[in-house]
Kinemage of the C-alpha trace (Angstrom):
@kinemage 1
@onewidth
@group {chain A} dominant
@subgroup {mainchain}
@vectorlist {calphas} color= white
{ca unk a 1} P 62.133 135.482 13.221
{ca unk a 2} L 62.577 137.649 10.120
{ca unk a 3} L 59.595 139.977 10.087
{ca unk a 4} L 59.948 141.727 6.622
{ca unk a 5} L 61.934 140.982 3.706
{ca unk a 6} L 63.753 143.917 1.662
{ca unk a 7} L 65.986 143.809 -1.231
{ca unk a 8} L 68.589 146.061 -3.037
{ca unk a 9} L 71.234 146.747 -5.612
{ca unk a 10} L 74.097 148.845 -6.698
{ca unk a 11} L 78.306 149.830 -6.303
{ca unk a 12} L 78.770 152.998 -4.338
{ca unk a 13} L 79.990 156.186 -5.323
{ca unk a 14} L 80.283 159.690 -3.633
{ca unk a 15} L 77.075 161.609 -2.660
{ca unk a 16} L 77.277 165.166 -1.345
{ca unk a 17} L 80.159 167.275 -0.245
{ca unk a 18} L 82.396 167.216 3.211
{ca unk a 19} L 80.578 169.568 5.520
{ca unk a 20} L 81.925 170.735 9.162
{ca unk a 21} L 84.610 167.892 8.842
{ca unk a 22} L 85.272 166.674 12.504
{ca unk a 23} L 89.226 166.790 13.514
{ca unk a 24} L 88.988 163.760 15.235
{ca unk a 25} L 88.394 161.633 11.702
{ca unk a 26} L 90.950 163.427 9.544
{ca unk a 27} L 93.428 161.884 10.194
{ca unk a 28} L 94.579 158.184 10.220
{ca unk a 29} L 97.720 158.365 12.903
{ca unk a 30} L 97.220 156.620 16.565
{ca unk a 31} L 95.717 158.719 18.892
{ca unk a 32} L 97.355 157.989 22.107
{ca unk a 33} L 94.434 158.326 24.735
{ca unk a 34} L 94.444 157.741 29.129
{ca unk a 35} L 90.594 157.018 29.874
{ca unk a 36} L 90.146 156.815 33.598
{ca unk a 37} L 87.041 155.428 35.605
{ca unk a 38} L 85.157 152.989 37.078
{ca unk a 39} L 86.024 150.471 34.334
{ca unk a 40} L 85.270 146.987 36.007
{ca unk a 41} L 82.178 148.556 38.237
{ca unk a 42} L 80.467 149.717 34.872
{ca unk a 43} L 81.506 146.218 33.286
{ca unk a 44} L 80.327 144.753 36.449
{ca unk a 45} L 76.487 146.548 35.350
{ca unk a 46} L 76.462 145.088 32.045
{ca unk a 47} L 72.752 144.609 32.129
{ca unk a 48} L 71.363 147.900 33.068
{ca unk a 49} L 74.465 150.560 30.858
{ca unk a 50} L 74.344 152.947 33.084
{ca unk a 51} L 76.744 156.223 32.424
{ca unk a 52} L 79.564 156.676 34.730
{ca unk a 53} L 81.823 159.508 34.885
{ca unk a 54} L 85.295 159.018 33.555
{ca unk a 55} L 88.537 161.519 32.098
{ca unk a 56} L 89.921 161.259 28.977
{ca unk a 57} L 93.167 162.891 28.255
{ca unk a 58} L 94.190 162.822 24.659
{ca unk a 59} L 96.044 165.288 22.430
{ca unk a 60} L 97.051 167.387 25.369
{ca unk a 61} L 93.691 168.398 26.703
{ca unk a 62} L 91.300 167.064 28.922
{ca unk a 63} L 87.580 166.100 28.808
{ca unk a 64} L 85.189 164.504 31.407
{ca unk a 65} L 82.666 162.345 29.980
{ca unk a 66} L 80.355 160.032 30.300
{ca unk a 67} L 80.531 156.410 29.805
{ca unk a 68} L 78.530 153.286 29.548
{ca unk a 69} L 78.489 149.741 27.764
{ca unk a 70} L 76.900 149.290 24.400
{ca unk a 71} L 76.437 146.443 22.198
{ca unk a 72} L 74.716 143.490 22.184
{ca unk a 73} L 76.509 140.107 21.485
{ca unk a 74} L 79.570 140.978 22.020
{ca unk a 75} L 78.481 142.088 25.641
{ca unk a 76} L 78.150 138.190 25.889
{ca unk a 77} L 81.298 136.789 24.309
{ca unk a 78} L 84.224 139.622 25.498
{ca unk a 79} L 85.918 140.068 28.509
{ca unk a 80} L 86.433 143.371 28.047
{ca unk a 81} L 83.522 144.733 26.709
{ca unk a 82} L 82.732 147.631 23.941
{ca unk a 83} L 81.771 151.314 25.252
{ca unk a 84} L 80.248 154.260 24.360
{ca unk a 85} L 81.646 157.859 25.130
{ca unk a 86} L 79.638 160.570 25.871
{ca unk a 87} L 80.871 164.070 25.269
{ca unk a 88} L 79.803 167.478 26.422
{ca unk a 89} L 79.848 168.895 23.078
{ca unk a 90} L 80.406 172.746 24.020
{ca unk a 91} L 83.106 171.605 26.420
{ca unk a 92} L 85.100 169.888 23.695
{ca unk a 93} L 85.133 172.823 21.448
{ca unk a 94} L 88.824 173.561 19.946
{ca unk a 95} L 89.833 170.292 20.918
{ca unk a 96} L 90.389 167.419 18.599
{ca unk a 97} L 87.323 166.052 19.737
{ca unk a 98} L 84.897 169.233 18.647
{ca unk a 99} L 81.422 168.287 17.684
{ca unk a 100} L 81.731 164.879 19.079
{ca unk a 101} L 78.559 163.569 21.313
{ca unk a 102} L 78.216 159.800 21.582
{ca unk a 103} L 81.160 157.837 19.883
{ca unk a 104} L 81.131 153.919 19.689
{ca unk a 105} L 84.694 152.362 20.820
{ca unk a 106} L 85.118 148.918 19.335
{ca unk a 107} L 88.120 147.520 22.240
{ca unk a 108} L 89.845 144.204 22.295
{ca unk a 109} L 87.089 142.256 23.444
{ca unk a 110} L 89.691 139.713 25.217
{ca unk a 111} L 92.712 140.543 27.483
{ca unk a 112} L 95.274 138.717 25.397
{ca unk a 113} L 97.168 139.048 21.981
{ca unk a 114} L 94.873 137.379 19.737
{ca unk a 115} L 91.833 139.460 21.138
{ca unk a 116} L 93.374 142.491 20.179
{ca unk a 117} L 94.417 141.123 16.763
{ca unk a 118} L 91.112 140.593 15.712
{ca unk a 119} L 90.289 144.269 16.688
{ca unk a 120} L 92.782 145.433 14.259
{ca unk a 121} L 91.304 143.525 11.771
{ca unk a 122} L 87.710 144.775 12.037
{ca unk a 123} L 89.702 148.248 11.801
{ca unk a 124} L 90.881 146.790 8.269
{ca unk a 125} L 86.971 145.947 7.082
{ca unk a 126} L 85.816 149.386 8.292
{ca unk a 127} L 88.946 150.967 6.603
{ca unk a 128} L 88.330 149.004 3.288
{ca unk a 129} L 84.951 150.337 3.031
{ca unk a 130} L 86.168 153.860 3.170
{ca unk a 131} L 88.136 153.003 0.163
{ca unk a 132} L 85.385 151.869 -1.719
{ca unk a 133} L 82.695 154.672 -0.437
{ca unk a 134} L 82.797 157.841 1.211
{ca unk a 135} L 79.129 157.105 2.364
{ca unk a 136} L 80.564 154.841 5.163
{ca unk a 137} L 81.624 154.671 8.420
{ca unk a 138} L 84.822 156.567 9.525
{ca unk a 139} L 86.973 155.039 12.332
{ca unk a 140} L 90.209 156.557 14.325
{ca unk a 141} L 92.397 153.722 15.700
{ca unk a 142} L 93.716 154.161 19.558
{ca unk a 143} L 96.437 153.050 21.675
{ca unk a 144} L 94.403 153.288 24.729
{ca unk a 145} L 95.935 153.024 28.291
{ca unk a 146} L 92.728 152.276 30.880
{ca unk a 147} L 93.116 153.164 34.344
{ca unk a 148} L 90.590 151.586 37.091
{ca unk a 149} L 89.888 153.526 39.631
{ca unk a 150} L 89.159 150.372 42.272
{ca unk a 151} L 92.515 149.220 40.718
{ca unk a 152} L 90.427 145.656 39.882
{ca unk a 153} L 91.462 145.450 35.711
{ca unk a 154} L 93.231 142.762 34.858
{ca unk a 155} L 96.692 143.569 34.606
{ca unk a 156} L 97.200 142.886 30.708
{ca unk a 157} L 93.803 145.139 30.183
{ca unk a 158} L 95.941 147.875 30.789
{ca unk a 159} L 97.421 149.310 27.482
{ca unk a 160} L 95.981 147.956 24.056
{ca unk a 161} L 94.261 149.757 20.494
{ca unk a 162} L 90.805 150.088 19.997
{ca unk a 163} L 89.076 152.298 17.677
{ca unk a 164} L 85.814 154.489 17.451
{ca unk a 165} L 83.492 154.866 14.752
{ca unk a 166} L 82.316 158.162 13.478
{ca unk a 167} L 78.595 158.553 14.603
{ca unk a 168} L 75.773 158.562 12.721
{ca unk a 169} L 74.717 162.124 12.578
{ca unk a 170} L 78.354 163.111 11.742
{ca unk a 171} L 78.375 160.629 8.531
{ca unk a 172} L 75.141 162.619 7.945
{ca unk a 173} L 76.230 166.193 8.011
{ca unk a 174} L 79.305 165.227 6.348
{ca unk a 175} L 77.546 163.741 2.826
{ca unk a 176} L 74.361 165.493 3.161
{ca unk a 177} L 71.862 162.785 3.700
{ca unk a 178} L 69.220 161.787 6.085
{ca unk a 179} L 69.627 159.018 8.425
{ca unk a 180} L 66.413 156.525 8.133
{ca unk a 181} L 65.192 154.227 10.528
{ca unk a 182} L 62.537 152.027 8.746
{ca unk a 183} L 61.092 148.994 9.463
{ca unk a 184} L 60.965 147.653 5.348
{ca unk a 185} L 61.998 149.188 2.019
{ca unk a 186} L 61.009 149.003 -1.208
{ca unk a 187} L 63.601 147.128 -3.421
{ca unk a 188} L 63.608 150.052 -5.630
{ca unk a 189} L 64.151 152.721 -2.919
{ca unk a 190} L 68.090 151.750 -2.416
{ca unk a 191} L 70.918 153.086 -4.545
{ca unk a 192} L 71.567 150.125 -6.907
{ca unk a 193} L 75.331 150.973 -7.435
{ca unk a 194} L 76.195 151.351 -3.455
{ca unk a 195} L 74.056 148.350 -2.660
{ca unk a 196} L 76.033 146.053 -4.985
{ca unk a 197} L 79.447 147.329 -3.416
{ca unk a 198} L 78.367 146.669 -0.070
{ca unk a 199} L 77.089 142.828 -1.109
{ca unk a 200} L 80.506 142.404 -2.882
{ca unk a 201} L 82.509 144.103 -0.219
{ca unk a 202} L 80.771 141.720 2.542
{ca unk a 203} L 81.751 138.794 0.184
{ca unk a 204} L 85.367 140.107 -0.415
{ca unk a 205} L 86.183 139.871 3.721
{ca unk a 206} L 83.732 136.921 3.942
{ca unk a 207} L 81.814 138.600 6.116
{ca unk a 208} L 77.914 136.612 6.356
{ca unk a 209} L 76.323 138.337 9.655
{ca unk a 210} L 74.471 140.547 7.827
{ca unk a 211} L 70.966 140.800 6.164
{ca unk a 212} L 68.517 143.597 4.209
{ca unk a 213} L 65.892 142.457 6.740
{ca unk a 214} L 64.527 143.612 9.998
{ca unk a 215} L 65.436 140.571 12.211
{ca unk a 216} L 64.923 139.179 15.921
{ca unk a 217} L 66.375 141.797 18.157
{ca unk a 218} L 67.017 144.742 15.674
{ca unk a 219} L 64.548 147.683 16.089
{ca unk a 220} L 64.605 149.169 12.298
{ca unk a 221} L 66.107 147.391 8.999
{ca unk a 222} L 68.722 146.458 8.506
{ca unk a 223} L 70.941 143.918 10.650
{ca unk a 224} L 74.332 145.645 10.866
{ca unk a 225} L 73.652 148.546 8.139
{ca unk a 226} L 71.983 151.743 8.349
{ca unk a 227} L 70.015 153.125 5.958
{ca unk a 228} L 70.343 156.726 5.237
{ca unk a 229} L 68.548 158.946 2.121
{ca unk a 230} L 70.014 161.049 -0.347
{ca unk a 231} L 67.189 162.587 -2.541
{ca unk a 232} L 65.215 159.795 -3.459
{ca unk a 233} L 67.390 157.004 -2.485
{ca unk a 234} L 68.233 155.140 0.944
{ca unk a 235} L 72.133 154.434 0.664
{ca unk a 236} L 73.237 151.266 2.890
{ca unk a 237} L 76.244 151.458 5.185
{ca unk a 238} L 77.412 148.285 6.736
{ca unk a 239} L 79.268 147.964 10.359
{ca unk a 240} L 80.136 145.343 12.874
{ca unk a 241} L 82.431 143.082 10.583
{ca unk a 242} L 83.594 141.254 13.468
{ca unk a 243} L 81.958 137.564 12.402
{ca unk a 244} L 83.901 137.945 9.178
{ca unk a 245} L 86.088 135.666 7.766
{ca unk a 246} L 88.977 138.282 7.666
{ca unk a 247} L 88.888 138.589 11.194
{ca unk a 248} L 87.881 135.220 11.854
{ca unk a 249} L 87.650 135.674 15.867
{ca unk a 250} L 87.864 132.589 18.177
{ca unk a 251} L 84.363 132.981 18.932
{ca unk a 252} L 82.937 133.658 15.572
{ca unk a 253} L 80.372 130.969 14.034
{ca unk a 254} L 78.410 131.098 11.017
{ca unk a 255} L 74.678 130.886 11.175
{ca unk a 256} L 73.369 127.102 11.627
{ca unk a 257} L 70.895 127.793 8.457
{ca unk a 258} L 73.472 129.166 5.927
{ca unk a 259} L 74.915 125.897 5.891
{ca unk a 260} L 78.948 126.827 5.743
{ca unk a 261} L 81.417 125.082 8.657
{ca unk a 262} L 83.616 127.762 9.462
{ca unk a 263} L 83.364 131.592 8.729
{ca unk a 264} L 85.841 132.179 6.317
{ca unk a 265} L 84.287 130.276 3.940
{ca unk a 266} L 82.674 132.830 1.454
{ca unk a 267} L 79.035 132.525 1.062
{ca unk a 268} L 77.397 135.857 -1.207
{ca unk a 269} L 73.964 136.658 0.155
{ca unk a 270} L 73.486 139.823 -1.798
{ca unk a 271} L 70.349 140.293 -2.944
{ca unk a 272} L 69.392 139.213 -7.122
{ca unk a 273} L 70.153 142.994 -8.632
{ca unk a 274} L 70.870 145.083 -11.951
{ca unk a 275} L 73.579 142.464 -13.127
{ca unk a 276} L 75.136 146.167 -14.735
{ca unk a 277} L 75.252 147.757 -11.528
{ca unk a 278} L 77.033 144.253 -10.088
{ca unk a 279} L 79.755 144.058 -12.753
{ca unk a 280} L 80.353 148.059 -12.145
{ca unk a 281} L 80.798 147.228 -7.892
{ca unk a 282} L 82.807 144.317 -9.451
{ca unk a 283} L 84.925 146.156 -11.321
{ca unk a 284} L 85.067 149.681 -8.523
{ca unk a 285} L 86.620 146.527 -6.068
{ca unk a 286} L 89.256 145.106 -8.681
{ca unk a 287} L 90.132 148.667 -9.809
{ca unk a 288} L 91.000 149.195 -6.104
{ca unk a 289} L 93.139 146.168 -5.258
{ca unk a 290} L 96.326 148.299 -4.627
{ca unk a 291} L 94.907 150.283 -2.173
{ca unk a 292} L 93.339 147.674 -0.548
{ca unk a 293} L 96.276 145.449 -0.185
{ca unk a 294} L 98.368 148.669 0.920
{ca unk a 295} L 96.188 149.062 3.900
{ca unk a 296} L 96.103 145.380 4.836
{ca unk a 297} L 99.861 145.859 5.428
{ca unk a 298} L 100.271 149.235 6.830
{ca unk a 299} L 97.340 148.484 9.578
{ca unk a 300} L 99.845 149.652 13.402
{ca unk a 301} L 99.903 147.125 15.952
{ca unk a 302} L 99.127 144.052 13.255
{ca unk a 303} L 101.651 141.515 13.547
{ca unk a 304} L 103.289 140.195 10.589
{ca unk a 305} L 101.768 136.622 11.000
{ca unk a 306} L 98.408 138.371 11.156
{ca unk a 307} L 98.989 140.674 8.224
{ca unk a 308} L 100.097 137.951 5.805
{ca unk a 309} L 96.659 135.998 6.722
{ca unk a 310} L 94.707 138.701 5.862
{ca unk a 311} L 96.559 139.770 2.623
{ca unk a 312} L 95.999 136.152 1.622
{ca unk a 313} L 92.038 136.161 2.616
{ca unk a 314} L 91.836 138.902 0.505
{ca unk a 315} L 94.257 137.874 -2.581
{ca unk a 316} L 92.045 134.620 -2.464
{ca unk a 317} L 89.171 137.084 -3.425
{ca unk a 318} L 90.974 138.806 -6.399
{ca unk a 319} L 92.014 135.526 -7.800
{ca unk a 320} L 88.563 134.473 -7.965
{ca unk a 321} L 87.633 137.956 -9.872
{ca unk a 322} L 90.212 137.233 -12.644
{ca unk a 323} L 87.430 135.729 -14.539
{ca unk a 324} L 84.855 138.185 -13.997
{ca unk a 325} L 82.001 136.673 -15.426
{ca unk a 326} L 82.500 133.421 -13.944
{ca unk a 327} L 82.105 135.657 -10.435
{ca unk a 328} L 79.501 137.416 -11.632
{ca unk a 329} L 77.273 133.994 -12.792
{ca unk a 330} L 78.549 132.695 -8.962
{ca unk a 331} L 77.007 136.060 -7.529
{ca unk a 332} L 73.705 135.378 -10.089
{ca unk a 333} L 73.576 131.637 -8.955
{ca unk a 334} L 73.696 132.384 -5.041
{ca unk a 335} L 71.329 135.712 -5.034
{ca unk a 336} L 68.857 135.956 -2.361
């Protein structure tokens, strides 16, 4: 049950400066990483996530963390399930991985092809939103190879991408804001120009599993966002884009009360805003077409089939925005 009700506005722009920049972020090449432990014995725990010690050997150096399973859903709809690595930070100094502590690492959720298709394009989402706002999540894609130590992983488990997401406190230092966790928020209190980008940017990859509300399940606003403040404002960064249309994973369904069949249907659930701030997300999207549709098809490990879909999902989007103000009155129509 939805226990408060927020709303928002806005198109985002860049707050702040780059501070400390991490290495491992930098750069958008594969990382080629060997992560060795206990992998089906901590999949086996899924219930309690309990840390288990495991190597990782990347970039010629070698680091013994600590890992454990993290999510929620997808813990009930993958077969191989999402982690989260825990560094010792002092021990990773010098390394590529300096000032990393707890990263997030989004795998293929499924031991065959199309699992690991879908992975790549959640990478696309996340990697879209960095083109459109700086105050976003950062990811790092990886061609993983995951050794079991009881030698139980299935056998085509054994080499495929994933990706980690830049954490929290390091999207922090890095545009000087505050991360927030709060319950509600004043509808004035968000940035109106980087809250209309991210309702437009959730309607560009069709993406309706999200919501400016503090829901069933979620501690703090908002469901799949984070709220963080710069000054006087609370900026809103969107993850998990894995129920999107763009991705449009075997096991993704839309929400029974949103009323849409499938979930690549489009279906704008932004909240009613500063119709200038709108048109200027509108128009920060279009003016950024090229650069989206350059990283659709330049995304490693996407197979052709896979890349043409999702150049088309997203063409579909700037056909619609030819007529601007026709968009614009759909976006005014369907506001929450």
């Amino acid at each position: 049950m939805i226990r408060c009700l927020l709303a928002v506005f806005g198109s985002a722009v860049f707050v702040g400066a780059h501070v400390g920049a991490a290495p491992l972020f930098e750069q958008d090449s594969v990382l080629t990483i060997e992560l060795t432990g206990p992998i089906t014995e901590v999949f086996a725990g899924s219930a309690e996530k309990i840390e288990s010690a495991f190597t990782l050997r990347a970039d010629g150096s070698e680091h013994t963390i600590k890992v454990r399973l993290r999510g929620n859903s997808r813990l009930r709809v993958c077969k191989f399930l999402p982690l989260r690595l825990n560094f010792a930070t002092k021990a990773a100094a010098g390394t590529l991985f300096e000032d990393q502590d707890k990263l997030k690492l989004v795998t293929h959720c499924r031991n065959h092809e199309r699992g690991e298709q879908d992975m790549l394009e959640e990478y696309l989402a996340y990697r879209i939103f960095n083109l459109l706002s700086d105050i976003s999540y950062r990811v790092r894609l990886l061609r993983i190879t995951y050794t079991d130590v009881d030698g139980k992983l299935a056998e085509n488990a054994h080499n495929r991408y994933g990706f980690v997401i830049e954490s929290t406190d390091e999207l922090s230092a890095r545009v000087e804001a505050t991360p927030n966790n709060l319950i509600g928020i004043p509808r004035n209190s968000l940035d109106p120009d980087q809250a209309a980008l991210v309702y437009i940017f959730h309607y560009l990859i069709g993406n309706t599993d999200w919501s400016i509300v503090t829901a069933d399940g979620d501690e703090f606003c908002c469901h799949n966002g984070d709220l963080f403040a710069v000054g006087s404002k609370q900026y809103l960064v969107p993850y998990d884009f894995d129920l999107s249309g763009l991705v449009n994973a075997r096991y993704a369904k839309p929400d029974p009360s949103l009323r849409i069949s499938r979930v690549t249907r489009r279906l704008y659930r932004g909240y009613c805003t500063d119709p200038v701030a709108l048109q200027k997300a509108l128009q920060d999207i279009i003016d950024k077409r090229s650069e989206i549709m350059a990283v659709a098809s330049s995304i490693p490990g996407l197979l052709p089939k896979e890349t043409s879909t999702a150049r088309k999902y997203l063409q579909n989007f700037f056909e619609q925005a030819v007529d601007q103000q026709n968009l614009l009155d759909h976006f005014k129509s369907r506001c929450i």
